[in-house]
N, C-alpha and C positions, 0 to 999 in steps of 0.2 A: 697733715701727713696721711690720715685717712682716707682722706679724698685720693689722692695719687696713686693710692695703693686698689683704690677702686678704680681710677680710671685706666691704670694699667691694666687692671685682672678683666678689664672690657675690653682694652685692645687687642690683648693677648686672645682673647677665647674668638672675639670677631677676623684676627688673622689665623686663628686655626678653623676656625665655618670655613671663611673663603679658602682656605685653601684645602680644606676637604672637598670643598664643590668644586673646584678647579681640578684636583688630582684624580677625584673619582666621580664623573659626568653623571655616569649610568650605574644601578646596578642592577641584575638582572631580577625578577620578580614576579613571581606566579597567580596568574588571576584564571577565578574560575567566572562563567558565563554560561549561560543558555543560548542555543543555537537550535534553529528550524535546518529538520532535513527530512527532502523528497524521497519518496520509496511507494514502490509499487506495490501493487498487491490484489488479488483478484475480487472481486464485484460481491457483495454477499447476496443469495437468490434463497430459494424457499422453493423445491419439487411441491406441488399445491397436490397432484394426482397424478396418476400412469398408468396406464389401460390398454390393453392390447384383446384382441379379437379376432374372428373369421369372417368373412361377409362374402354375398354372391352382389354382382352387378343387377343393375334393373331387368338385363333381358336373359339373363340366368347362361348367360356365355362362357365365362368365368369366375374363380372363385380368388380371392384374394386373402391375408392378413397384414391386420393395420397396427400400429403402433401410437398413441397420443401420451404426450408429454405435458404438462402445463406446468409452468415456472413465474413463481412470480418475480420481479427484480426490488430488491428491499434495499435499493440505493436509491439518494434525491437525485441523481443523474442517471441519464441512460446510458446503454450500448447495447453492443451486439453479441448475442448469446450464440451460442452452438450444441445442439445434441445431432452426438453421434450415436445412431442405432445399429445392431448390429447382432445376427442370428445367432444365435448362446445353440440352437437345439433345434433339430429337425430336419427334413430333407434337402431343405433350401438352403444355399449360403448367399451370402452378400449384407453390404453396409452400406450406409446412408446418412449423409450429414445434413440437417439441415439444419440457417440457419434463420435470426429474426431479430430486426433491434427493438427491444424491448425499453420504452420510457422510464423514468424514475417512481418505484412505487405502482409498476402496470404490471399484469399479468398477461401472458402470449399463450399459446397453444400450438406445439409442435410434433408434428403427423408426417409419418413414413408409411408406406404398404409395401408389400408383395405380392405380385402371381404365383397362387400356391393353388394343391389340389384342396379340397375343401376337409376340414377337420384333419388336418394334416399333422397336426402338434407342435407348431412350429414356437417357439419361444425368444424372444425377442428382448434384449437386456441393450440399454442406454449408458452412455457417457456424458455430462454437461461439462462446457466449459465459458465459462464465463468470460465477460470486458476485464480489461485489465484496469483497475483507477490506480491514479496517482495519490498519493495522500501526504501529508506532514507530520512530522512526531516532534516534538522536543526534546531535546538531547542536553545534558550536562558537559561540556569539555571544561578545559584547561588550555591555556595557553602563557607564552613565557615573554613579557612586556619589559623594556628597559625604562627604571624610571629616574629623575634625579633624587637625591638626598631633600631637596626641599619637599619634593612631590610627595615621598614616601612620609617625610614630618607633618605637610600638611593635609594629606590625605587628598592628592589630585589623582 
């Protein structure tokens, strides 16, 4: 009698599994994951020096001031840098962009002048703008997975 009353309380519980997994496929279920994502972000550089001055040409015709820039670029990749110069002070106006692709880990040197009277006081202030890189970050999301009743029991 024992036995029957086992083999019953087995069919009974195996026709309620099935028909849990029959009436309820999916349920829905929250998984967390690490995910890569692209984003941009400017070039990291290092101003090394900046120097500005007055000079006359070789045949003393003219008088000029100059402007040098040196940047090094403290990426393993290169690009193209940009300083913009541009007259802060003095009787001259105007501005000047120049620019230079600078290697991974290289240093450049970047030089603007002007025709100016000589000792003029002319004062010269810069702007750098760097490449733009691409980069990757790791990122924590969530998303929401339908799994079955066996899945969720056996841990698929």
């Amino acid at each position: 009698m024992s036995k029957k009353i086992a083999l019953v309380a087995i069919v009974i519980v195996t026709v309620l599994v099935l028909l849990l997994l029959i009436t309820v496929p999916y349920i829905p279920t929250v998984e967390n994951y690490t995910d890569q994502e692209v984003f941009e972000r400017p070039a990291h550089y290092q101003v090394t020096s900046a120097t500005q001055g007055d000079g006359i040409d070789w045949f003393g015709k003219w008088a000029y001031h100059w402007a040098k820039v040196n940047i090094q670029n403290q990426e393993t990749s290169g690009g193209d840098f940009s300083v913009y110069f541009y007259v802060a002070s003095g009787e001259l106006t105007g501005a000047k962009t120049v620019s230079h692709f600078i290697g991974g880990t290289q240093t450049a040197e970047f030089y603007a002048d002007w025709d100016t009277a000589l000792f003029q006081g002319m004062d010269v202030k810069y702007t750098v703008t760097p490449p733009t890189i691409q980069d990757i970050k790791f990122v924590e999301k969530t998303r929401t997975v339908f799994k079955s009743l066996l899945q969720i029991w056996f841990g698929a």
